[in-house]
C-alpha positions, -999 to +999 in steps of 0.1 A: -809-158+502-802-134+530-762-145+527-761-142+486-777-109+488-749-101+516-721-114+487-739-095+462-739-065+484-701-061+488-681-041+461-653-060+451-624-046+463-593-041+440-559-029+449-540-003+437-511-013+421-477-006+442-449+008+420-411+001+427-391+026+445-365+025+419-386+039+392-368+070+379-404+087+373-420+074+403-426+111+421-447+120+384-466+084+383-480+087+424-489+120+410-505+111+385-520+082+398-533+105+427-545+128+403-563+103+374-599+114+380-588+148+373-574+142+346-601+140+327-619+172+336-587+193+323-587+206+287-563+196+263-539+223+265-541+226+304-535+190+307-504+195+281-489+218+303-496+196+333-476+169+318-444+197+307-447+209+339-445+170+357-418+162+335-400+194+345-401+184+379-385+148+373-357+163+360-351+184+385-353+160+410-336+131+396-294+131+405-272+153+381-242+128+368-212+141+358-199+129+324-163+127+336-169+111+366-147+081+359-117+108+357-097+111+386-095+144+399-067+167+393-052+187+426-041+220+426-019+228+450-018+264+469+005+279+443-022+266+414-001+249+394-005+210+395+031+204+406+036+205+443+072+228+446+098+226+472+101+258+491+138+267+492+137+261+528+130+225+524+157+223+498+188+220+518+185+189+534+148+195+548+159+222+576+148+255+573+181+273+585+205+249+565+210+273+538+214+300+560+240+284+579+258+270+556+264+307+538+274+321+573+296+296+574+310+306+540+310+345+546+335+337+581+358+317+562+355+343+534+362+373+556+390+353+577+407+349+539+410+378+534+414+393+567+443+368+566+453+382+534+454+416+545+473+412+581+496+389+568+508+416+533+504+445+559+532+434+582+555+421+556+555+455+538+555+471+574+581+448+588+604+456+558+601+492+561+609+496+594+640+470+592+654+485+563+692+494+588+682+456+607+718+453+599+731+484+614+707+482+647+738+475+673+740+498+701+712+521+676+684+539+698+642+537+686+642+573+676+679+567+657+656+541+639+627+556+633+648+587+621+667+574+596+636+543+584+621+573+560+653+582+542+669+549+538+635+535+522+642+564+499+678+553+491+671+521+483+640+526+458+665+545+439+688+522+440+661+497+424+652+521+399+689+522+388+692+486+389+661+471+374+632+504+369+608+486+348+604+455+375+604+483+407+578+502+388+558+473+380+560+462+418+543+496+426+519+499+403+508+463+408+504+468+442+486+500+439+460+489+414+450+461+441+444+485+466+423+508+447+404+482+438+401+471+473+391+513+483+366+508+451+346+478+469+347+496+501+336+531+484+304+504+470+293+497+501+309+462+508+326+459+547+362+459+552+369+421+547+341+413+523+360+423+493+360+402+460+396+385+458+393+376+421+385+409+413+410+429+434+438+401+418+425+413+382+434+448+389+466+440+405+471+422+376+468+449+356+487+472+371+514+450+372+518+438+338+505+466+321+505+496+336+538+503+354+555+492+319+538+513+298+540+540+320+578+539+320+580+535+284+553+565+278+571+591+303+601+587+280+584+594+250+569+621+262+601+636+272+615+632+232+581+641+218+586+675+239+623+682+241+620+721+248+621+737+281+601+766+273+569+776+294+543+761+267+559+726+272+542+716+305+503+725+295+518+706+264+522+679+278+492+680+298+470+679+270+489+651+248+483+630+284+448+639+288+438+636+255+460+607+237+477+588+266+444+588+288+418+572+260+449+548+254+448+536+286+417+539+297+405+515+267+432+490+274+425+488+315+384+482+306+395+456+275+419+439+295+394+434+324+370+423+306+393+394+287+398+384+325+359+381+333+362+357+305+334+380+284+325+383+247+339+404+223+307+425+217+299+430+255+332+443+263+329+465+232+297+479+242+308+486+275+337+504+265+319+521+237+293+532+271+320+542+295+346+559+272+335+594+272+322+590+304+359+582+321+375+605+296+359+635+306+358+624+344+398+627+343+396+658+334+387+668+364+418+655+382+448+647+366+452+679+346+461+695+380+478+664+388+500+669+360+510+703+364+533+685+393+541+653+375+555+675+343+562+704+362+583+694+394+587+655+394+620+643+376+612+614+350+624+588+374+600+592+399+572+606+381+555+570+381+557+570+417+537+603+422+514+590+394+503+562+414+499+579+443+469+601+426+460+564+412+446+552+446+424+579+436+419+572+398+418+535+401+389+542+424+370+554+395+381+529+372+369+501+391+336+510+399+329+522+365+340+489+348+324+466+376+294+488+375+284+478+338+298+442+345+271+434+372+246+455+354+249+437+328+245+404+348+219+413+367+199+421+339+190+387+324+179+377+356+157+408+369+141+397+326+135+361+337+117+368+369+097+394+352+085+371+324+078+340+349+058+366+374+040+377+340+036+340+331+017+325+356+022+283+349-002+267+329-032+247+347 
């Protein structure tokens, strides 16, 4: 009896039940679980809330996924777009100075060009100056040379006039184009030897072909188109070559040059159409003083030659005008496509 009533004694004892680990609402079940004999002394709409507020909690705690996160990831590289770009450094061949060195190398051989260029027409026009009586030199002293060098140059550019003046002035206005040209670049800013062959050529070219012919031809005109000798013919003339003769020319020099830079029609219109009144009204401060020699003084033979003497000075101007709008006009498309890609940032 005394071992029954022991049995009978002893409160069964039942285990809780264990819940899995796994559970995705296993922090709100042990809580609730803990929390059961409460449960029952909460009213309905505290208990409501009690089971929001659980709830709440679950979802809070359980891991955020991401939707896409089967998408690989897309990299953005330091200059935000998704393309990884080749600094320019790394562009020649992967060395930072290869660019550089290669455009050193091509500015040397650039400036030994034309410092080659220069020397080597420099001392043929000096030589043949200063050998003009090579022939006569026997038993001649340096200063009977150098005395007589000025006045036998003189001699024999008459004679060339005589024999052939529209090639002789076409010599000399061809060559003095190309060094005003060359003065122009120099006047810009660029050194001694960094001048633009091409473009010095163009104006020699000019000069040559157009210029010193025309010239010869126009001189004469001017002489029938004025035949009097009164006082009124020289600021006659003046005018007629400052006026006429001078938009004449000017157009043809900037039309001419442009044709050369291989442009359009319309560009080289608009530029002229910018730079006409412009270089029209610049001459007038030079040549009309100019001229009061040229038709004043100068006999008609060598009134070419004293032109382009003042047209070191005039072809100066020209130059830099025409080249001016040239590489304005270049450089504006690019300065525009820089803007609108700085504006334009690339698309993510």
């Amino acid at each position: 009896m005394a071992a029954l009533n022991s049995i009978a004694c002893r409160k069964p004892i039942v285990k809780s039940q264990s819940f899995p680990d796994f559970s995705p609402i296993l922090p709100s079940t042990r809580l609730s679980h803990k929390t059961s004999s409460n449960l029952l002394k909460l009213n309905p709409k505290n208990r409501r809330n009690w089971v929001i507020q659980s709830v709440t909690e679950d979802k809070e705690l359980a891991p955020k996924k991401n939707s896409h996160s089967h998408e690989p990831k897309k990299l953005l590289f330091p200059n935000g777009s998704k393309t990884l770009e080749a600094s320019s450094s790394e562009v020649g061949g992967g060395h930072g100075d290869g660019g550089d060195g290669h455009d050193d190398v091509e500015k040397l051989s650039s400036r030994a060009i034309n410092a080659s260029i220069v020397l080597g027409f420099g001392t043929l026009a000096v030589s043949k100056l200063l050998t003009i009586d090579h022939d006569y030199w026997h038993g001649w002293t340096l200063y009977e040379v150098l005395r007589y060098v000025p006045q036998h140059n003189w001699i024999a550019y008459e004679q060339a006039l005589k024999a052939n003046p529209v090639i002789a002035k076409m010599a000399i206005s061809g060559i003095v184009y190309s060094i005003g040209d060359w003065i122009a670049q120099c006047y810009e800013g660029k050194p001694l030897f960094d001048f633009d062959r091409t473009r010095m050529f163009r104006s020699g070219l000019v000069g040559f072909t157009l210029h010193g012919s025309l010239s010869h031809y126009y001189y004469q005109f001017c002489e029938a188109l004025f035949p009097s000798d009164d006082w009124w013919v020289v600021p006659a003339k003046v005018i007629f070559d400052q006026t006429v003769w001078a938009a004449i020319w000017n157009s043809i020099y900037f039309v001419i040059l442009g044709f050369l830079r291989f442009e359009s029609s319309a560009n080289i219109y608009k530029e002229l159409k910018a730079t006409f009144w412009p270089m029209l009204t610049a001459g007038w401060k030079l040549w009309p003083f100019a001229h009061v020699i040229t038709y004043g003084v100068i006999p008609i033979e060598q009134r070419l030659l004293w032109v382009d003497c003042v047209e070191l000075i005039w072809v100066t101007i020209l130059s830099t005008y025409s080249n001016e709008k040239s590489e304005a006009r270049i450089t504006e498309p690019t300065m525009d496509a820089d803007s609108n890609s700085s504006n334009n940032p690339p698309e993510e």
